[in-house]
Legacy VTK file of the C-alpha trace (Angstrom):
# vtk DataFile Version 3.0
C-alpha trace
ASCII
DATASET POLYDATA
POINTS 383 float
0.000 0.000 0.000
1.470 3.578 -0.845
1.888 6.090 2.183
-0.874 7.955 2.520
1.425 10.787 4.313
2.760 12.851 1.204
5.274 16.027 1.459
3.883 19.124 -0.547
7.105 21.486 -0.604
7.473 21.935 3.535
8.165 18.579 5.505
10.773 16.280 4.175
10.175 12.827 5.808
12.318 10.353 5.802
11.941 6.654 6.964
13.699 5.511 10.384
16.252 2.732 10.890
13.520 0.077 12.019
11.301 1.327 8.558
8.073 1.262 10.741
8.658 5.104 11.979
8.227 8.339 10.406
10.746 11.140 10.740
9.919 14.721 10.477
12.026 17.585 11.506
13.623 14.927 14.513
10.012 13.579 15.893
9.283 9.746 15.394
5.449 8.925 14.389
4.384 5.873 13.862
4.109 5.278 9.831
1.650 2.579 9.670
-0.575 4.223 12.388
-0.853 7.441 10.091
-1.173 5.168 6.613
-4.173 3.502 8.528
-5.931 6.427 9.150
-5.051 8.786 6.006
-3.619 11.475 7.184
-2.182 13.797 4.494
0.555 16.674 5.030
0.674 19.249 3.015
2.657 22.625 1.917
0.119 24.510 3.748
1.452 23.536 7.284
-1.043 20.917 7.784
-1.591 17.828 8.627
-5.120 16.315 8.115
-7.570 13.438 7.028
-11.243 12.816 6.034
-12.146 13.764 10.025
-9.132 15.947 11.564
-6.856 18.645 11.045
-4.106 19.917 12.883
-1.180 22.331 12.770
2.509 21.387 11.673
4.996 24.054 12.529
8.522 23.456 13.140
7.922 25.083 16.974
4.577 23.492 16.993
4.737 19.696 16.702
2.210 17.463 18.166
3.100 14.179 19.662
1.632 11.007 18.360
0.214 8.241 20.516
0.460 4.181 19.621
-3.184 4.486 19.624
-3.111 7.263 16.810
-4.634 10.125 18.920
-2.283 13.817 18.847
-1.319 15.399 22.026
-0.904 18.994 21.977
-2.132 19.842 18.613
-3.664 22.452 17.154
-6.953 22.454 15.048
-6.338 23.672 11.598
-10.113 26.247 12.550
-8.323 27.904 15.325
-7.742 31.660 15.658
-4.246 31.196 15.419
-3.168 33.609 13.385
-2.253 37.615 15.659
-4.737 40.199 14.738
-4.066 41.937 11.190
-5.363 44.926 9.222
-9.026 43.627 8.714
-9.288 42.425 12.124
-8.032 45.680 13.571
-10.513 47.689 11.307
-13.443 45.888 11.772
-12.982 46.242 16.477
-13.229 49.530 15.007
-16.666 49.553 12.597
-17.834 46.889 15.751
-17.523 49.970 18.340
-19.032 52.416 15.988
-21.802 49.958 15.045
-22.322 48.809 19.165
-22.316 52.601 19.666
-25.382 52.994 16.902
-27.100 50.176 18.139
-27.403 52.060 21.915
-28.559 54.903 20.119
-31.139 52.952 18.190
-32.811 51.477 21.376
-32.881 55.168 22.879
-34.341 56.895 19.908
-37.088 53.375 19.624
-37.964 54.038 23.427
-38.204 57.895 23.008
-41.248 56.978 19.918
-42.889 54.713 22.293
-43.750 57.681 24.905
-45.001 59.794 22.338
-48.572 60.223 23.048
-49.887 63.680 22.644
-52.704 64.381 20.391
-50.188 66.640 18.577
-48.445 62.914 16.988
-50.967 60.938 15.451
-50.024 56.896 15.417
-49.544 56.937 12.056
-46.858 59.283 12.147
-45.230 57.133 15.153
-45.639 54.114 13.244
-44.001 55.452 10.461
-41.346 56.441 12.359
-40.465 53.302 14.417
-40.130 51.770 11.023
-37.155 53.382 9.873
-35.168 52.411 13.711
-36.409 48.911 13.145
-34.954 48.719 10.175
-31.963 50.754 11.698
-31.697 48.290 14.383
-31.310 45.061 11.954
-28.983 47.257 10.233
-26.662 47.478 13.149
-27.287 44.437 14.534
-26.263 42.500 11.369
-23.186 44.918 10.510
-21.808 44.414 14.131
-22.309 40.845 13.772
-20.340 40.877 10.726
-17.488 43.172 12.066
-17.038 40.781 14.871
-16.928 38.014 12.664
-14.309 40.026 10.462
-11.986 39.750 13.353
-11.684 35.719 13.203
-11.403 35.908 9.557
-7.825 37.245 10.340
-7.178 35.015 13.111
-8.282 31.437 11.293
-5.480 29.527 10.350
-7.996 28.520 7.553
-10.942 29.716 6.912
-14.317 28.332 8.357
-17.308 29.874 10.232
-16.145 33.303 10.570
-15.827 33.869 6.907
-19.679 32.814 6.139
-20.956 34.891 8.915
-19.307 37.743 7.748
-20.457 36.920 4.343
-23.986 36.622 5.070
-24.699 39.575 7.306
-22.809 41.733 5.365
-25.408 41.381 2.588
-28.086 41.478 5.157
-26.677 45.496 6.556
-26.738 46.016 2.989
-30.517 45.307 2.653
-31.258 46.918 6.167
-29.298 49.514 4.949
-31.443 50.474 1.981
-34.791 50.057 3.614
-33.585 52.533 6.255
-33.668 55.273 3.335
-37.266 53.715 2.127
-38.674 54.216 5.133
-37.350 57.569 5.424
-38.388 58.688 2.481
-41.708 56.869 2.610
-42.586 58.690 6.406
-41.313 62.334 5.327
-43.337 62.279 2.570
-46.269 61.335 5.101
-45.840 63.950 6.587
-45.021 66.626 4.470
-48.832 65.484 3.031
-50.306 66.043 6.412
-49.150 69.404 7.367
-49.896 70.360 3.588
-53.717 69.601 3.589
-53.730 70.659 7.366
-52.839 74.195 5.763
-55.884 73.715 3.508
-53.773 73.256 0.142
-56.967 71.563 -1.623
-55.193 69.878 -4.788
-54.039 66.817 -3.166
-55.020 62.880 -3.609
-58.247 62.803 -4.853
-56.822 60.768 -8.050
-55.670 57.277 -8.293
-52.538 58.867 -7.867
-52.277 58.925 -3.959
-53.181 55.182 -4.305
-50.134 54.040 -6.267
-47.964 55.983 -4.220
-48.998 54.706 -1.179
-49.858 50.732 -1.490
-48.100 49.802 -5.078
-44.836 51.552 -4.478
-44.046 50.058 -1.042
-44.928 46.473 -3.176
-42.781 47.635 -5.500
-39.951 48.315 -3.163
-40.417 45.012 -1.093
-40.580 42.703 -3.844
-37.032 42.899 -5.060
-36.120 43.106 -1.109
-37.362 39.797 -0.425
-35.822 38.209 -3.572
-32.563 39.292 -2.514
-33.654 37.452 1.247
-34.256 34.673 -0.323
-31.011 34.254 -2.810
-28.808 35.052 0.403
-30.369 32.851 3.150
-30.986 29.937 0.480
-29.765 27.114 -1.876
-32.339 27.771 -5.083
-36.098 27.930 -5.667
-37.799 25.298 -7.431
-39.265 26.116 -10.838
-42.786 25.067 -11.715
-45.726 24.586 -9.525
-44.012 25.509 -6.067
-42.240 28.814 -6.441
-42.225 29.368 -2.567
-40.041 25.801 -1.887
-36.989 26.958 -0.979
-33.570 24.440 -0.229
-30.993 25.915 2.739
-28.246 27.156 1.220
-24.601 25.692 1.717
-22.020 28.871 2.675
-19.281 25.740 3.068
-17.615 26.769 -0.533
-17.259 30.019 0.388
-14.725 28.445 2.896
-12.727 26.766 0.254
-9.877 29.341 0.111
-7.188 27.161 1.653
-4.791 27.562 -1.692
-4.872 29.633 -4.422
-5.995 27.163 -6.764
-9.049 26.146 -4.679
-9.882 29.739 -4.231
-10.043 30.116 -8.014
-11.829 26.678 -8.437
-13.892 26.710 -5.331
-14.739 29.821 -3.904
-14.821 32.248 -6.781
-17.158 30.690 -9.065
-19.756 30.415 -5.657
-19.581 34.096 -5.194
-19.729 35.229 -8.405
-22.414 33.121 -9.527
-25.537 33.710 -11.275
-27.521 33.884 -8.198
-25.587 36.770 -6.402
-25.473 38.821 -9.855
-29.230 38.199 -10.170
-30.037 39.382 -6.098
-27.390 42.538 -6.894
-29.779 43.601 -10.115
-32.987 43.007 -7.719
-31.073 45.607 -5.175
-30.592 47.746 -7.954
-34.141 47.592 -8.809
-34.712 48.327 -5.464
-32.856 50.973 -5.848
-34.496 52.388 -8.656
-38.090 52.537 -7.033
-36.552 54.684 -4.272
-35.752 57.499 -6.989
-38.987 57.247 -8.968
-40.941 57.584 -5.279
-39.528 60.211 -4.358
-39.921 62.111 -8.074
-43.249 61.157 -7.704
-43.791 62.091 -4.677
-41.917 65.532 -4.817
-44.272 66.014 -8.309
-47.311 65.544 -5.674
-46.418 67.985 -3.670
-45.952 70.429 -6.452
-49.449 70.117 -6.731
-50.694 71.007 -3.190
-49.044 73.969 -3.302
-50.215 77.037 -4.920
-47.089 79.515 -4.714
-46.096 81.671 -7.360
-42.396 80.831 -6.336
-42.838 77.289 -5.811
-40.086 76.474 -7.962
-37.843 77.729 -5.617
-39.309 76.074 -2.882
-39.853 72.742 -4.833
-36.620 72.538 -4.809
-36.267 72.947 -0.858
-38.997 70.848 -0.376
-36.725 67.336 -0.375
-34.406 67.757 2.606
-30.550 67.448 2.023
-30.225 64.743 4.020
-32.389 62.543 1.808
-30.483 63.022 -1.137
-27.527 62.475 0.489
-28.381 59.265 2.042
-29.657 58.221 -1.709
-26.497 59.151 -3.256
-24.147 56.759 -0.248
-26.932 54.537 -1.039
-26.157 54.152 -4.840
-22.298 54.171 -3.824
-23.113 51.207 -1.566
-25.247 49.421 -4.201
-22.884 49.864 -7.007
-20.130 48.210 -4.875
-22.037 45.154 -4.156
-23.065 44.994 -7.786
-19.508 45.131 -8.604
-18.675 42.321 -5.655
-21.046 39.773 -8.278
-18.698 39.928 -10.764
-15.182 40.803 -9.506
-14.328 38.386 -6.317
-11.109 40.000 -5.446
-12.866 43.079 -3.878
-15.405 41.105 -2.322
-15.991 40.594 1.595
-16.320 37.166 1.236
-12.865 36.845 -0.323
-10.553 36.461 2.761
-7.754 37.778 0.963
-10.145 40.802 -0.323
-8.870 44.459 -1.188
-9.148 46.500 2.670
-9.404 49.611 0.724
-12.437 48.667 -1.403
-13.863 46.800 1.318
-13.873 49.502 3.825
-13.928 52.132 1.631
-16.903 51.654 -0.432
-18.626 49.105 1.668
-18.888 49.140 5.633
-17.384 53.191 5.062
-20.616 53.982 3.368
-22.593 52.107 5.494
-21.206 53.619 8.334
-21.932 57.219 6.665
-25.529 56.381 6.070
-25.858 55.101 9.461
-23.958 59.115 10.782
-25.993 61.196 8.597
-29.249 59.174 9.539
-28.899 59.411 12.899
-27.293 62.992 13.247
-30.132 64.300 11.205
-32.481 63.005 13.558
-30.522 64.489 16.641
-30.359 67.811 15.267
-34.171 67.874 14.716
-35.032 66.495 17.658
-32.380 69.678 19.218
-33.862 71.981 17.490
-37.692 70.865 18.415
-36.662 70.683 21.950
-35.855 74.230 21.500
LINES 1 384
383 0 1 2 3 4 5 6 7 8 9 10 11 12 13 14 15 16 17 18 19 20 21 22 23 24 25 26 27 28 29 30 31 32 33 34 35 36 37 38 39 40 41 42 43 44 45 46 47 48 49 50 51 52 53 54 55 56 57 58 59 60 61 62 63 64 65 66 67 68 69 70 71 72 73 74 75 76 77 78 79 80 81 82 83 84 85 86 87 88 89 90 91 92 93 94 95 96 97 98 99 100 101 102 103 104 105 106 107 108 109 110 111 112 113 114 115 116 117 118 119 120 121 122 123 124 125 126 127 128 129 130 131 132 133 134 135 136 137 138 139 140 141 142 143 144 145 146 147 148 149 150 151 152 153 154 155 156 157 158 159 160 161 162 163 164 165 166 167 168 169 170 171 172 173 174 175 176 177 178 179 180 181 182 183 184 185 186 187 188 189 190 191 192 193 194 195 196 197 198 199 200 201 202 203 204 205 206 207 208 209 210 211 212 213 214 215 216 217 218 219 220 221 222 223 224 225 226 227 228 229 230 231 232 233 234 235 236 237 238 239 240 241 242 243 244 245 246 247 248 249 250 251 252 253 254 255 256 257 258 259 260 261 262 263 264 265 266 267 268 269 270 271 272 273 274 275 276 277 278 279 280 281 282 283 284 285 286 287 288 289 290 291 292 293 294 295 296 297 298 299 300 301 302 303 304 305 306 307 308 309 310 311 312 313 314 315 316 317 318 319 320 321 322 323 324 325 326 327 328 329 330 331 332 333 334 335 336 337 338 339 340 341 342 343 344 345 346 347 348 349 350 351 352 353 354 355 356 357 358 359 360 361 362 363 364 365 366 367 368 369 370 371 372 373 374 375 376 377 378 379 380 381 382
């Protein structure tokens, strides 16, 4: 029978006097104990079978028991590794994001007590919306950042990597119906105060009704598409469109070697699946933009001002377009991440600057401006 222990450019082994050991780097193991179970080593430092993987350093050499069981090794899905660059940057994003997530609760508790006649439960409702959303948001993202910080520290790369993975396209989604619902209550609103001032143009066409019910369908259709590609496997074509298999992350893990990255890994996240979810989020995307044109080209109408150009045009707040514009950045970054896997966050060997930069960056902008915004109006109606 051929050895089953092979040398891939690290180890050189060489038989012992009696033929029945195993030498490497001065430490005896039994040979036919390690043929029997199938243990491989290879150039990557490791030593593993069908059920086990441990750690081969020169330092770092487990001893081998007649019985074939390893004393003092490491598993190969440790957090071995010292903390790096995207392990350092994401404590950083996880502070800022545990930070927003205190904030969130406060601002969500402050709604609740709202009940003067002056705040109608619409309005509230509407508003808790957006912090629910803002609370997944930050939930996810510091779920992810955490995660980021094992991704580092993994000798190879296991469950770390597909947690970061997945909830860094679930902040993405969170992150985008933050600015829905934004957009969606201001515009509420804004309605309210204009027919409360008697402005006598609005809503009596089918207009008001495919703002308010078809756009919001509109919106969470694509949404829920994206859900779906990212939490599962496929969906069945034919009679059953709702039967939906779990997904397996485990390829995403295959990054052990360049060659299985490029066999393995890449082809899973670049496949057709995430390019069609990135298209739904640019859909998605899309509907925001046409709301809000509507929506601005409503209010146009319920107000009768001789210079309402000028104040058309003050009508959507700054913040709102700003948010849509980091939103677009965002958007066309994961788009991007479909196609090209070396700036991807699921690539553990992934481009810092790109991933930070135009990913949890912007995230972490819309997430600022977002919140600020509502701290300086709530200032400024305090005073």
């Amino acid at each position: 029978m051929a050895p089953a222990i092979q040398s891939k450019e690290f180890f050189s082994i060489q038989a012992s006097e009696n033929f029945s050991d195993d030498l490497i780097r001065e430490t005896h193991w039994n040979l036919s104990m390690l043929n029997q179970m199938n243990y491989t080593l290879y150039s990557n430092h490791t030593l593993s079978n069908e059920s086990r993987c441990i750690l081969i350093f020169e330092t770092k050499i487990p001893e081998l028991l007649p019985n074939g069981t390893f004393i003092n090794g490491i598993s190969c899905y440790s957090p071995f590794r010292p903390i790096r660059a995207r392990a350092k940057i994401g404590l950083v994003f996880a502070c800022f994001f545990a930070f927003s997530i205190i904030y969130t609760i406060v601002n969500l508790r402050k709604l609740a007590k709202r009940s003067s006649p002056s705040h109608q439960k619409s309005d509230v409702l509407g508003a808790r919306f957006q912090w629910y959303w803002a609370l997944i948001a930050t939930s996810c993202a510091l779920t992810s950042s955490i995660a980021d910080v094992d991704v580092d520290r993994y000798y190879l790369p296991e469950l770390p990597l597909v947690l970061s993975s997945i909830f860094w396209h679930l902040t993405v989604l969170a992150s985008i119906c933050i600015i829905w619902e934004s957009i969606r209550h201001w515009g509420s609103v804004l309605k309210k105060r204009t027919e409360d001032a008697n402005y006598s143009s609005f809503d009596t066409s089918p207009r008001k009704y495919h703002i308010e019910v078809l756009f919001p369908v509109l919106f969470y259709f694509p949404i829920c598409l994206v859900c779906i590609r990212v939490l599962s496997s496929k969906i069945a074509n034919g009679q059953n469109f709702l039967m939906v298999f779990p997904r397996r992350w485990t390829n995403i893990e295959l990054q052990r070697s360049p060659s299985q990255t490029y066999l393995r890994a890449r082809p899973f996240a670049t496949d057709i699946r995430f390019k069609i979810g990135a298209f739904f989020l640019v859909a998605s995307w899309c509907v925001i933009c046409l709301f809000l044109n509507l929506l601005h080209q409503q209010l146009k109408l319920g107000i009768h001002n001789p210079d309402h150009g000028l104040q058309n045009r003050q009508l959507i707040p700054p913040r709102l377009i700003i948010l849509i514009s980091l939103s677009l950045i965002m958007v066309t970054y994961n788009t991007v991440c479909a196609f090209n896997f070396t700036i991807s966050p699921m690539n553990v060997h992934c481009d810092l600057g790109f991933m930070y930069g135009l990913g949890w960056g912007v995230v972490a902008l819309i997430l600022i401006i977002y919140q600020s915004g509502d701290f300086l109006s709530w200032c400024k109606a305090k005073h």
